[in-house]
C-alpha positions as CSV (number, residue, x, y, z in Angstrom):
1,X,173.7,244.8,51.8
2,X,177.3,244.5,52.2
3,X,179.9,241.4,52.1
4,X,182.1,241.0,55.2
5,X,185.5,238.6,55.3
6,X,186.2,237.1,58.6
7,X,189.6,235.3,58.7
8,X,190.2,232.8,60.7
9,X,193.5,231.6,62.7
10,X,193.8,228.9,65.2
11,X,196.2,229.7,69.2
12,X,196.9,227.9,71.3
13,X,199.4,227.5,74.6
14,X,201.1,224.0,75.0
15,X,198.6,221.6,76.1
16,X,196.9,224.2,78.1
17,X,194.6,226.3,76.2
18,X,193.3,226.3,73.2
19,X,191.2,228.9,70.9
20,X,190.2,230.4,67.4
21,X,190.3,233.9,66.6
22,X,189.1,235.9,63.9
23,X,188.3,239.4,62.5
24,X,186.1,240.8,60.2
25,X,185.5,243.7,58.4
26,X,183.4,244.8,55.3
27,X,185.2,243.6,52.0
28,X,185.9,246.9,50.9
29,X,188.3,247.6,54.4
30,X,189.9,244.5,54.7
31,X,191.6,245.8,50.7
32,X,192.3,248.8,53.1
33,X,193.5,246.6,56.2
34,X,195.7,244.8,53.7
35,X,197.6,247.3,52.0
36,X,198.0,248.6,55.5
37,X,199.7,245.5,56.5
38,X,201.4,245.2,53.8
39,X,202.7,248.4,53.5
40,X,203.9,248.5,57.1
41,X,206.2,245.0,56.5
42,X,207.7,247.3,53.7
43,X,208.2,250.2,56.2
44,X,209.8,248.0,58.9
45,X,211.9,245.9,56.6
46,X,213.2,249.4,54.9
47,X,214.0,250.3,58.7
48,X,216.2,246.8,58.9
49,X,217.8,247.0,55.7
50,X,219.3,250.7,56.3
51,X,220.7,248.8,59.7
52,X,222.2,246.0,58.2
53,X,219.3,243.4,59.3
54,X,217.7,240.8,57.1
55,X,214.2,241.9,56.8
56,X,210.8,240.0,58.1
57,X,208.7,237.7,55.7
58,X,205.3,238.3,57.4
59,X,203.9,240.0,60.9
60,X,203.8,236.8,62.9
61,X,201.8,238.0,66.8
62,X,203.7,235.0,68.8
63,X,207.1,235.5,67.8
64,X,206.6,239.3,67.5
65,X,205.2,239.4,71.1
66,X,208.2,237.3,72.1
67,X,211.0,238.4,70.2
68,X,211.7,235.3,68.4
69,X,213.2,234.1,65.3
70,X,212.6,237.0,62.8
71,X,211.9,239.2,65.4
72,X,214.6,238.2,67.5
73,X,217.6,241.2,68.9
74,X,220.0,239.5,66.8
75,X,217.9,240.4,63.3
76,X,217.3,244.1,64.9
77,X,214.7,243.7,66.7
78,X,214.0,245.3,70.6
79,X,210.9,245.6,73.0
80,X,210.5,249.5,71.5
81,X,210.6,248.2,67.8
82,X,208.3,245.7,68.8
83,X,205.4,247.9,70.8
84,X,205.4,250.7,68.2
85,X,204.5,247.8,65.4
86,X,202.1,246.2,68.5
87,X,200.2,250.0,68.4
88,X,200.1,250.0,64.7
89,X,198.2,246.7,64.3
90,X,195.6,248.1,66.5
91,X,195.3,251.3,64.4
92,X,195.0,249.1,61.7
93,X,192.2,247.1,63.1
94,X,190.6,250.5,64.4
95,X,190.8,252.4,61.9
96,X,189.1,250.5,59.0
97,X,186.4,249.3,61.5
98,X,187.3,245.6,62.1
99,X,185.4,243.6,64.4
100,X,187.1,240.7,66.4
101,X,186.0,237.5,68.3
102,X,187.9,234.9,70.1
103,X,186.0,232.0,71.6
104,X,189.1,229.0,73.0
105,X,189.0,227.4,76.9
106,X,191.3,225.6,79.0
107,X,191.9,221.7,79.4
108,X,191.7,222.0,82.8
109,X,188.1,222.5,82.2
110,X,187.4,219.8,79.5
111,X,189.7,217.0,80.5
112,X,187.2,215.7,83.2
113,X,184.7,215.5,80.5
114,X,186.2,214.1,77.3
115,X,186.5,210.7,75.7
116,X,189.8,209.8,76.5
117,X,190.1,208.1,72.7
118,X,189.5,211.6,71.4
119,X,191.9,213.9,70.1
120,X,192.0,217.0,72.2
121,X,193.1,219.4,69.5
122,X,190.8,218.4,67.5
123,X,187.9,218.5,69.6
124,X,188.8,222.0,70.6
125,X,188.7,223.0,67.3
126,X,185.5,221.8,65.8
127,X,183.8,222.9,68.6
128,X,185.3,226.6,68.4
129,X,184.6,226.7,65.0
130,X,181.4,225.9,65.8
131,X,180.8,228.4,68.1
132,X,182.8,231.0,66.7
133,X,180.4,231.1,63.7
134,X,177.6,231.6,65.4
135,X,179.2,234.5,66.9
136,X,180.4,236.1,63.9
137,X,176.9,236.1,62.5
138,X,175.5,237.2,66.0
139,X,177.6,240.1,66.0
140,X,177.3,241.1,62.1
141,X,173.2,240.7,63.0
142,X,173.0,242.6,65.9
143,X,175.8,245.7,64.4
144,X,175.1,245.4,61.3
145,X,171.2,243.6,60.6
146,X,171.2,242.3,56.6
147,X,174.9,242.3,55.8
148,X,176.3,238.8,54.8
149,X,179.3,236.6,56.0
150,X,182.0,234.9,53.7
151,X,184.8,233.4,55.9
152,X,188.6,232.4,55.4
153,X,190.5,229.9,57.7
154,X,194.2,229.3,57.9
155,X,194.8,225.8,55.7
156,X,196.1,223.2,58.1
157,X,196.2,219.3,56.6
158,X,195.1,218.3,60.5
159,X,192.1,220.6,60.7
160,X,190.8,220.9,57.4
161,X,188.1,218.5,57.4
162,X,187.3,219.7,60.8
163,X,186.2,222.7,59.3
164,X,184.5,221.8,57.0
165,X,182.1,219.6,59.1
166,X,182.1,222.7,61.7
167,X,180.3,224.9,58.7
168,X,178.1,221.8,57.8
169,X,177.0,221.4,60.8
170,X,175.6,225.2,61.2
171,X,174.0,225.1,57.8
172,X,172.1,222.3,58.7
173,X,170.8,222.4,62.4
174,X,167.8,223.3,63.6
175,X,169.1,225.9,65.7
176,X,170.7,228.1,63.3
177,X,167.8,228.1,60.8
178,X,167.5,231.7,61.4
179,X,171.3,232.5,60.8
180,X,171.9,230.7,57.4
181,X,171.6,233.1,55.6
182,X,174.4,235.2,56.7
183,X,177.1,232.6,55.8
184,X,177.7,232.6,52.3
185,X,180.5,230.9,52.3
186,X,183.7,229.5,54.2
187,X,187.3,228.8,52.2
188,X,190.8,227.7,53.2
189,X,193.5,229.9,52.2
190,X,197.0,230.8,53.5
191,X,198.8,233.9,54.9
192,X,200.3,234.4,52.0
193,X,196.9,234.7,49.5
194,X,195.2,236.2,52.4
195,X,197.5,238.4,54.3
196,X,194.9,239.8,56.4
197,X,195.3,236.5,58.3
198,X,197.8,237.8,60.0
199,X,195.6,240.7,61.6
200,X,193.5,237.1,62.7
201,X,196.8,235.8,64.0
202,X,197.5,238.8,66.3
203,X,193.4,239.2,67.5
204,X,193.6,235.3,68.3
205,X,197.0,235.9,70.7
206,X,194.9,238.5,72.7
207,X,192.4,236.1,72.8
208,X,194.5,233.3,74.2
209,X,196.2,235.4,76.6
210,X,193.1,236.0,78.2
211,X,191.3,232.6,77.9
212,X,194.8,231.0,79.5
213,X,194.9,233.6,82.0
214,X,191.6,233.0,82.8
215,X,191.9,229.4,83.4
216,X,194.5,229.8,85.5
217,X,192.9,232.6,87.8
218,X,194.9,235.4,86.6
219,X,192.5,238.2,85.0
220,X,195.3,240.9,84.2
221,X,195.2,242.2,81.0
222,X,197.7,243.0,78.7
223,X,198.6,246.5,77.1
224,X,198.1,245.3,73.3
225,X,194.2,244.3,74.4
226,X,193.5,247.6,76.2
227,X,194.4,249.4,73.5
228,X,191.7,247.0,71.4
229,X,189.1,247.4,74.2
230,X,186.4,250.1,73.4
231,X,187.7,251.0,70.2
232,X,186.5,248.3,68.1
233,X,183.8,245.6,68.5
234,X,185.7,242.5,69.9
235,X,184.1,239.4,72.2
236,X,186.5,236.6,74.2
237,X,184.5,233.8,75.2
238,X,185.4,230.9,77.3
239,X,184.4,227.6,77.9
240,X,184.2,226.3,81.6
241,X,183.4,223.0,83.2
242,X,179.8,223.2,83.2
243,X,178.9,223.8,79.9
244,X,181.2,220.7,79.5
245,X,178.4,218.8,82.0
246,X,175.7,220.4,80.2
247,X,176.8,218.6,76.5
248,X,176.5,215.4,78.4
249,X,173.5,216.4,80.0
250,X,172.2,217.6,76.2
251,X,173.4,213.9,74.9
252,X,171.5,212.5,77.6
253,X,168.6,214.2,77.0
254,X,168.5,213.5,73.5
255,X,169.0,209.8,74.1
256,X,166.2,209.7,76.7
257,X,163.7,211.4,73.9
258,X,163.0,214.6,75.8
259,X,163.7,218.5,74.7
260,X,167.2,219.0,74.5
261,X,167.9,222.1,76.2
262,X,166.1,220.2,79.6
263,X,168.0,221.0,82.4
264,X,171.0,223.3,81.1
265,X,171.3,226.8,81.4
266,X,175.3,227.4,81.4
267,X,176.5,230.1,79.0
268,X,180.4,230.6,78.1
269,X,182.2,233.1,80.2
270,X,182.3,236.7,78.8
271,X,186.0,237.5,79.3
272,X,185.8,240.9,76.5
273,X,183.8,242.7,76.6
């Protein structure tokens, strides 16, 4: 029996889309995945300081994908610099054996169907986290039957709590009964104890770029995910409106004292693979 990590990081695009991301590996590659990292800030800041720039505190996926702040052109940064790095964090991923899931959806989808009292964010979150458990451990059962799951989440005052409920929630329902035992446990932590939270970081932009194109009717997808496809095991999942309809429909059913499931049959839309 092994130990996997799965780290956890939270996208999202104004108030359009929302998701978490994460990716795991067996304990033993993510020390590998994280001297990797590591050792590749070192490279790239070695690079900067020869060339007179400052040098990069972290790999951070949005502003690396956009060329912003510390990856802006003024602090020597260009769209070469920044797709060479872009193929390296997939070699990373690829070559220790990482898996990845994203599960997010767009407002567009939910808005019709939430309490207009409830935070958004925050419902997007819990019930992400919620389902993206459920498909680490599906994935670590089905590749990998008797391993074991311990996951880290990126600390955030807002959705800490959230989190915590989320992972309460699946140890004690009825429906994971089966799965418990994979989860081991689930701590908060920062990029900065955990750096492999920044590989999270980068699977969960993929992830969101497909979600919030996918919303919008636009099903292109980007270089920096094809070069993730069919090298390593990665799922994006997405909510739509009638799975929305069917968590009424559940509610309703559980009010009205008859099988939950009565009546609902939607599944999230399989966007990777």
């Amino acid at each position: 029996m092994r130990i996997w990590h799965a780290f956890i990081d939270e996208g999202y695009k104004d108030d359009r889309s929302f998701c978490l991301g994460s990716v795991f590996a067996p304990e033993c590659a993510c020390a590998e995945m994280r001297e990797s990292l590591l050792a590749r800030i070192t490279y790239e800041n070695e690079k900067l300081a020869i060339e007179g720039y400052p040098p990069i505190s972290r790999y951070h996926a949005t502003d690396c994908a956009g060329l912003y702040k510390e990856f802006s052109p003024k602090r020597g940064w260009d769209r070469d610099r920044q797709i060479k790095l872009t193929k390296r964090i997939n070699g990373i991923l690829i070559e220790e054996g990482a898996m990845g899931a994203v599960v997010g959806g767009g407002s567009v989808d939910l808005r019709p169907y939430l309490d207009p009292r409830q935070d958004e964010k925050h419902f997007w979150y819990t019930l992400c986290f919620k389902m993206l458990i459920h498909t680490l451990t599906a994935m670590l059962e089905k590749h990998f039957p008797g391993d074991r799951l311990r996951m880290f989440y990126d600390t955030s005052p807002d959705f800490l709590p959230l989190a915590r409920f989320a992972v309460d929630d699946f140890m004690t329902s009825k429906v994971t009964v089966g799965k418990r035992n994979i989860l081991i446990d689930c701590q908060p932590t920062t990029w900065r104890a955990t750096p492999e939270l920044q590989l999270a970081d980068y699977v969960t932009l993929q992830g969101l770029w497909r979600i919030d194109g996918s919303a919008r009717g636009d099903h292109r997808i980007k270089r920096s995910l094809e070069g993730l496809i069919g090298e390593m095991p990665l799922s994006i999942e997405r909510f739509c409106a009638q799975n929305f309809a069917d968590m009424i429909r559940m509610h309703q059913n559980l009010q009205a004292g008859i099988p939950i499931e009565e009546g609902v049959d939607s599944k999230l839309m399989v966007l990777v693979p």
